[in-house]
N, C-alpha and C positions, 0 to 999 in steps of 0.2 A: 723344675724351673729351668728354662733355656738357660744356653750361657751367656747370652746376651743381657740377657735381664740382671745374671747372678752379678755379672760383673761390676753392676753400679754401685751394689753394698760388698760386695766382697770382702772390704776393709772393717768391716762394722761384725761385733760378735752376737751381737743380738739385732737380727734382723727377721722381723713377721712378714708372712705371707702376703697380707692384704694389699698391700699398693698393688700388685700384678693383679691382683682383684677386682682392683677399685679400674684399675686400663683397662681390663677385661671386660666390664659390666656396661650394659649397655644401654644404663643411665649415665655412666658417670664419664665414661673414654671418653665423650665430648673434650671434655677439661684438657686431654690429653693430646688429643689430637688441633686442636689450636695451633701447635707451632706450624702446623699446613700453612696456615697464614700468616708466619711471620713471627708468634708473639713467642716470646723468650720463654721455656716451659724450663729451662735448668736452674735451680735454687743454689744450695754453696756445697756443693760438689766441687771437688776438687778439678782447675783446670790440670791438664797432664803437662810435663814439659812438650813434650811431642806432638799434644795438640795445637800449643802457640810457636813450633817448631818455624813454620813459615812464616809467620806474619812480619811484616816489616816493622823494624824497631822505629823508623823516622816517622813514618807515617801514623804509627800511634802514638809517637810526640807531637804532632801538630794537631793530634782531636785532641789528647790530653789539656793543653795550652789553652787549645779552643774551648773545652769542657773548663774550666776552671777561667777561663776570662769571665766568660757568661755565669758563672752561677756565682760569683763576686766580685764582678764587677755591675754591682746594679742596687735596684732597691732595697735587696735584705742586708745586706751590709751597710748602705747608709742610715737603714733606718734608727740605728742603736745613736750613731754618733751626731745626733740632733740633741743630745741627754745632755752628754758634758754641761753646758750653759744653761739650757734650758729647764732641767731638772736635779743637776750637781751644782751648780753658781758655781762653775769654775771661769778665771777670766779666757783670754784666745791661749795667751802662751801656754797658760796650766793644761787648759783641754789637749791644744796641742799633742805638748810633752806627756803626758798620760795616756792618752788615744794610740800615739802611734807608737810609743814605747810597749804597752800590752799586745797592740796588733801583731807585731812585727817579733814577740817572745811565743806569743800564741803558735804563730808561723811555725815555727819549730815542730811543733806536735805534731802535727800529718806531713810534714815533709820527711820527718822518720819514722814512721808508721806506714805510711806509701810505700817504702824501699822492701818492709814485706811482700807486697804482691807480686812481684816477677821472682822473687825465691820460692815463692810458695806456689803461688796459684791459685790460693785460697782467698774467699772474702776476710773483709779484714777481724770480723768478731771468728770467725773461722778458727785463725789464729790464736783468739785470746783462748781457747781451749787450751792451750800448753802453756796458759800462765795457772789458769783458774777452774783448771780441771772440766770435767763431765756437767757437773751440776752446779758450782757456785755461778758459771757461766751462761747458765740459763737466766739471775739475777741480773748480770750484766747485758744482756739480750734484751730483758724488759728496761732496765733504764736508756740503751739506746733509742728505742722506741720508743718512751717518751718523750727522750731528746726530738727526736726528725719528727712526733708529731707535733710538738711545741715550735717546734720550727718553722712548719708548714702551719699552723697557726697564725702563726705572727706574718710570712707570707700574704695568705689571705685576706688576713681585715688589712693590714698595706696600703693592699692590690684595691678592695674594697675602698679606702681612703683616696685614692687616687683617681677611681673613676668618679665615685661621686663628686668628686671637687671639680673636676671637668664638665660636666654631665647633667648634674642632681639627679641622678638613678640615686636608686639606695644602695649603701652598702653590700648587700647581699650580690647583687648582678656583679662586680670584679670580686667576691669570693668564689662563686659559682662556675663562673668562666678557667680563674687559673684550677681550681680542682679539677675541673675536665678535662685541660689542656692538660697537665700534670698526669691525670689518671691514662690517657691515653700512650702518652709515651711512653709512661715509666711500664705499663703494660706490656710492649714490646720487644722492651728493653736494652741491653749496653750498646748494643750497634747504632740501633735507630736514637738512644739518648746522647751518644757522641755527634752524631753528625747532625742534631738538634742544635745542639750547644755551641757546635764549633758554628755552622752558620749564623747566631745570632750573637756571637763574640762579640765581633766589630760592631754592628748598630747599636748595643748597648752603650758600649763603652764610649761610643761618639756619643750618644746622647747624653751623658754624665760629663762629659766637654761642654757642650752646650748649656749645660747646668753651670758650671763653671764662670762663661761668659756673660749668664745673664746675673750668678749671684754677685760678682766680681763687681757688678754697678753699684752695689749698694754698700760697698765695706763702709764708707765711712761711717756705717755705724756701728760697726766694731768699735768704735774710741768712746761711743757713747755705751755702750754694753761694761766695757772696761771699768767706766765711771760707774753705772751704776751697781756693779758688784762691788766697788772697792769701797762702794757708800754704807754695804749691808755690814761692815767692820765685823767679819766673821775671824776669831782668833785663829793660829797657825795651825793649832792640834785643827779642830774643826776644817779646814781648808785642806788640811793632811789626810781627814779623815777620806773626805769629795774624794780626793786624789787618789788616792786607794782605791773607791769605790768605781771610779770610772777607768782605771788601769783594769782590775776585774773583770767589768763588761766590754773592754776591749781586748781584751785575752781570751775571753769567752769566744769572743766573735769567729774567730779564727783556727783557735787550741779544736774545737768540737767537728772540724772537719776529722778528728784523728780518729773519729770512732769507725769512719768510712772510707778512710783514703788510699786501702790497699785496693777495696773494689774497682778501683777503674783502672787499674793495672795489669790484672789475674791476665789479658791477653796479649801482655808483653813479653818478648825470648826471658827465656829464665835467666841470661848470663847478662842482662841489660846490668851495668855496674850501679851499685848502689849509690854512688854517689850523683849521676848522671840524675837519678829518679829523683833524691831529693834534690838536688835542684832544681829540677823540673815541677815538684811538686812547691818549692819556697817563693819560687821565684811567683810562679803561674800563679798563687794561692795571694801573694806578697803584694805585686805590681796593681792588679786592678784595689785590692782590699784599701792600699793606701790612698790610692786615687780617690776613690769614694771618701775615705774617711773626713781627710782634709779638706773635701767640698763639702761637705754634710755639717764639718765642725765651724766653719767659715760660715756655711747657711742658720745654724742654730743660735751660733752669737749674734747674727745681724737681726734676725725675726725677736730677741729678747727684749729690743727699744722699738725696734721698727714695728709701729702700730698696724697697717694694711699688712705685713704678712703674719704678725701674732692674731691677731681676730682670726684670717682666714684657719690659722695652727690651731686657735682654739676649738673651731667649726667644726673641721674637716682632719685634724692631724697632720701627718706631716704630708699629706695628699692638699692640704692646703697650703703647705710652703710653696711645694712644686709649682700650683696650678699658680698663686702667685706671684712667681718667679718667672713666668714664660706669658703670661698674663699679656706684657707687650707685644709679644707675639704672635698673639691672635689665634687662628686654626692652623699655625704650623707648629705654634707652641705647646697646640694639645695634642699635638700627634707624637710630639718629642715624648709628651706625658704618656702616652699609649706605649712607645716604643722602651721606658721604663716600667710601666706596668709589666712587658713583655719581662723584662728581665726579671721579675720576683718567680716566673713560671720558670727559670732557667734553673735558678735556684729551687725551686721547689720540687720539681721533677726528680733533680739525685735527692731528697730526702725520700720522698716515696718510692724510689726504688731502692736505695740501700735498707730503709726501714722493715721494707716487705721481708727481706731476706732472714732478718733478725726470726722474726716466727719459728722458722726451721729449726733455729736452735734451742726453742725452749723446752720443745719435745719430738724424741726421733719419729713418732706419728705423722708430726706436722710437716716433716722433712717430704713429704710424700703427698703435701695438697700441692699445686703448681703454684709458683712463683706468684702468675699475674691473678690469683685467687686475692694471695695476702695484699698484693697492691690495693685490689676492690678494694679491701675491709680498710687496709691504713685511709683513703680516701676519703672514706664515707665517714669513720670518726673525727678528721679532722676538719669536714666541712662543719658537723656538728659543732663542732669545739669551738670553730671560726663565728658560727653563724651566732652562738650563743654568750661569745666571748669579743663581739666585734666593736664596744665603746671600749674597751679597754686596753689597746693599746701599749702605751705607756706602760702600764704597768706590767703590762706583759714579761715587756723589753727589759725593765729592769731589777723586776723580782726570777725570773725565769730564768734566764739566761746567765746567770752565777752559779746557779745549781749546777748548771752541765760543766761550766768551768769545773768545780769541783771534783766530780767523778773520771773527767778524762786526764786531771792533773795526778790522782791515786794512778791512773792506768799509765801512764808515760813514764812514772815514775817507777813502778816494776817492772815494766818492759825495761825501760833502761838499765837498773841494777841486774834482770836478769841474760838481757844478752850481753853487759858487761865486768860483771863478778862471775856468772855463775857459766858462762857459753863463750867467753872469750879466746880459752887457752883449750890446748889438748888436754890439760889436768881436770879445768873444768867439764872438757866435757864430758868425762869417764865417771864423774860422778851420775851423769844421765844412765847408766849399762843396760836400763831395761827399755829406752829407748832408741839407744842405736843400736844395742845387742852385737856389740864387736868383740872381735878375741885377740888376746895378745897384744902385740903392738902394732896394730892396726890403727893405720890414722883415720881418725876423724874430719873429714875436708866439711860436711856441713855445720850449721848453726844449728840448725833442729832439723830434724827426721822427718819432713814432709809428709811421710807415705804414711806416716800415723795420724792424720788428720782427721779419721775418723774409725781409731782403735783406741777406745778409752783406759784397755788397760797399758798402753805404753806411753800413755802420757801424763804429765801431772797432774795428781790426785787433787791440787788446787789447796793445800790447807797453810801454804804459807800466804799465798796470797788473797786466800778470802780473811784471813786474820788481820793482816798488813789493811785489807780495803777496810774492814771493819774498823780499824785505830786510824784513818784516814777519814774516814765519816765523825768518828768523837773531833777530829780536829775542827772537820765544816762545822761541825753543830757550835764549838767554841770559839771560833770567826765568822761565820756568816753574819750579814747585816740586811737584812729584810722586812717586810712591812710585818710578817707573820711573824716573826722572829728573830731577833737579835743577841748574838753570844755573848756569855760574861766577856769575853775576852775584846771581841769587837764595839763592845759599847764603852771602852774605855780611852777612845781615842776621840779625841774632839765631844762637841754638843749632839750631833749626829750620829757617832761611832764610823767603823769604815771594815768594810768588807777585806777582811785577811785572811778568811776562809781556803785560798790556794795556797798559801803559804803553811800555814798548818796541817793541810791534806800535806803537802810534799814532806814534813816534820815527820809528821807521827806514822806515813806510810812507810817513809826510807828507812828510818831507825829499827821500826820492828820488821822489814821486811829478809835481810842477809842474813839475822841467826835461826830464823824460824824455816827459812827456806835450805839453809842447809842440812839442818837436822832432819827435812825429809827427804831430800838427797840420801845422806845416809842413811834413813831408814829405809825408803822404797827404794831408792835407786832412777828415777822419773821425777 
């Protein structure tokens, strides 16, 4: 084995011959040889600090920026907060104060989860290796992956909704198009997805202004929306319940950036301060996310009395609010609508590319097909999913999209206890000894041991934290509020019940998480 080759698992105790095999074969080196042209063949191998040595820290602050205006600020984030009113009867104030109150807690979750990736280098599931060991971590690999393909899901039919409302194509032609547009970048990858994103920042976001101006005509029927919720005399618990419910899917909206937000980081100097990243990530994530919302919730209340744009919402989704909304505007109106379509591809691009990565981790095999392999396959399933899932919408949005709340609410919540009870102090971190392997009074300057990113025996065995996510799952099961399922606990609030499924994931993860974790502290020492 050259030492070129050795180098790249070096770190790894168990590593088979075959990938120098599979480069070597002269079926398969094809796969390999692709980055000739560009396309990103590195999976979650650890960036080095010495390889993002040069790179300028400003300059991947303004793709970042750019990268995160365009993938929310546009149609996948507005589409949830057309619900509020539409499908919660809550009045403007209540959607309001629930919408942007969830957004804006969600926020939180990738903007400290981000600040991993210029410490580390690594993608961001990379890292949850040293919450959740070797193997529980392969579970959390697959629900990622559900997540970004649910995502890209919901992306699709949209996108779908949107051209046909302009058009009368069918559905299928704007699912068709963002998959291919999606497949092709995220094939390339982070160089070629940043400087996607950052160029289409700005036209998005103008056109979600434009959206603005033309929905802004029609408030006055916000005062008739108001009346007729306040007619359906729904008692407090039940109106509490809504509240809940829509707080949820607006914490959703935002919280599930966290499973990927170290990724677009990994090529920032390693000493970038951590506080600097989460702002960068809160803000960047924050700014366009509210933008949208309160146009979207503003457009949902008005379409709930207002007859021509409910028909067209009935038709067409929320692809018929738009096209009704710009409607006055003739063929510049629908280009507005095309230059939103645009933005669901913004957003769906980083799900297909952080998605892909996920594979790698489920088994060290897989670590060994190239990157823009797993893009193909994320691709191709979620066309399916789109094509066969494309009346359905709605419910997508808001059976789906709780779920992820859930699992990335267990995951923030032991990262936090763990980089702040168990990684904070020098005392905590001597409890690690078999992962920084120090002697005496040697100080400890990092937070976790990088270089073991991929030596499973020096990192966490995972057994406090796959116990903690396990009594984190009985909480969703006993708050969740769903069409398939509803908890003892959540059907007890109001006519409807109300989704408090995050709040019992953070209960029952926190509590069991500091004594179980320490007693493998002392027993492994990892």
């Amino acid at each position: 084995m050259s030492a070129e080759k050795k180098s790249l698992y070096s770190d790894y105790e168990e590593v088979p011959e075959k990938p120098y095999v599979v480069q070597n074969s002269k079926y398969l080196s094809w796969m390999y040889k692709l980055d000739n042209l560009g396309v990103e063949i590195r999976g979650i191998e650890r960036v080095t600090s010495d390889e993002r040595a040069t790179n300028s820290k400003w300059k991947s602050f303004m793709q970042v920026i750019g990268l995160w205006f365009a993938a929310c600020g546009g149609v996948t984030t507005m589409s949830s907060f057309f619900l509020p009113t539409l499908a919660y009867y809550l009045d403007m104030r209540s959607s309001l104060i629930a919408a942007l109150i969830g957004v804006n807690v969600g926020n939180l979750v990738p903007a400290y989860t981000s600040t991993m990736g210029p410490q580390s280098g690594c993608r961001q599931m990379v890292t949850a290796r040293f919450l959740f060991g070797q193997w529980f971590v392969k579970v959390i690999a697959i629900i990622v992956i559900i997540g970004g393909i649910g995502w890209s899901v919901i992306n699709c039919v949209a996108g779908g909704q949107l051209i046909s409302a302009i058009s009368n194509a069918g559905l299928e032609v704007g699912i068709v198009v963002i998959m291919i547009v999606s497949w092709i970048i995220g094939v390339f990858g982070i160089r070629v997805l940043l400087k996607f994103q950052t160029t289409l920042a700005i036209p998005t976001n103008v056109a979600i202004l434009l959206f603005y101006i033309v929905v802004c005509k029609k408030t006055s029927h916000i005062a008739d929306t108001n009346q007729a919720i306040g007619d359906m005399n729904m008692d407090s618990q039940t109106n509490a319940g809504h509240w809940l419910s829509v707080f949820a899917l607006a914490y959703s909206v935002t919280s599930t950036w966290g499973s990927g937000a170290a990724d677009y980081y990994i090529l920032f100097p390693e000493g970038t301060p951590d506080w600097q990243v989460f702002m960068l990530t809160f803000l960047g994530i924050a700014i366009p996310s509210n933008f949208a919302a309160v146009c979207s919730i503003i457009a949902g209340a008005i379409t709930f009395t207002y007859h021509p744009w409910l028909t067209n919402y009935d038709a067409y989704g929320i692809g018929g609010i738009f096209a009704s909304a710009f409607e006055p505007w003739h063929g510049f109106g629908k280009f507005v609508v095309v230059v939103l379509y645009i933005s669901l591809m913004c957003n769906n691009i980083m799900n297909t590319y952080s998605c892909a990565l996920e594979f790698q981790l489920i088994d060290t095999r897989l670590a060994y097909v190239p990157r823009w392999v797993w893009v193909t396959v994320v691709a191709v399933i979620y066309l399916v999913l789109a094509l066969a899932g494309k009346e359905h919408l709605n419910n997508i949005l808001s059976n789906f999209l709780p779920m992820l709340g859930y699992w990335i609410t267990m995951y923030i919540t032991l990262l936090l206890e763990e980089n702040l009870i168990f990684r904070s102090t020098q005392a905590a971190r001597r409890l690690h000894y078999n992962e920084f392997d120090v002697e005496g009074g040697e100080k400890i300057t990092m937070l976790y041991n990088w270089a073991n990113w991929n030596r499973p025996n020096r990192r966490s065995i995972g057994l406090a934290a796959t116990f903690a996510f396990l009594c984190g799952v009985a909480g969703a099961v006993l708050g969740m509020n769903q069409v398939y399922y509803v908890g003892v606990l959540a059907e007890k609030i109001g006519h409807d019940g109300a989704d408090i499924g995050m709040w019992l994931c953070i209960g029952f993860t926190g509590l069991t998480y500091p004594p179980m974790r320490y007693f493998e502290l002392k027993k492994f020492g990892r």
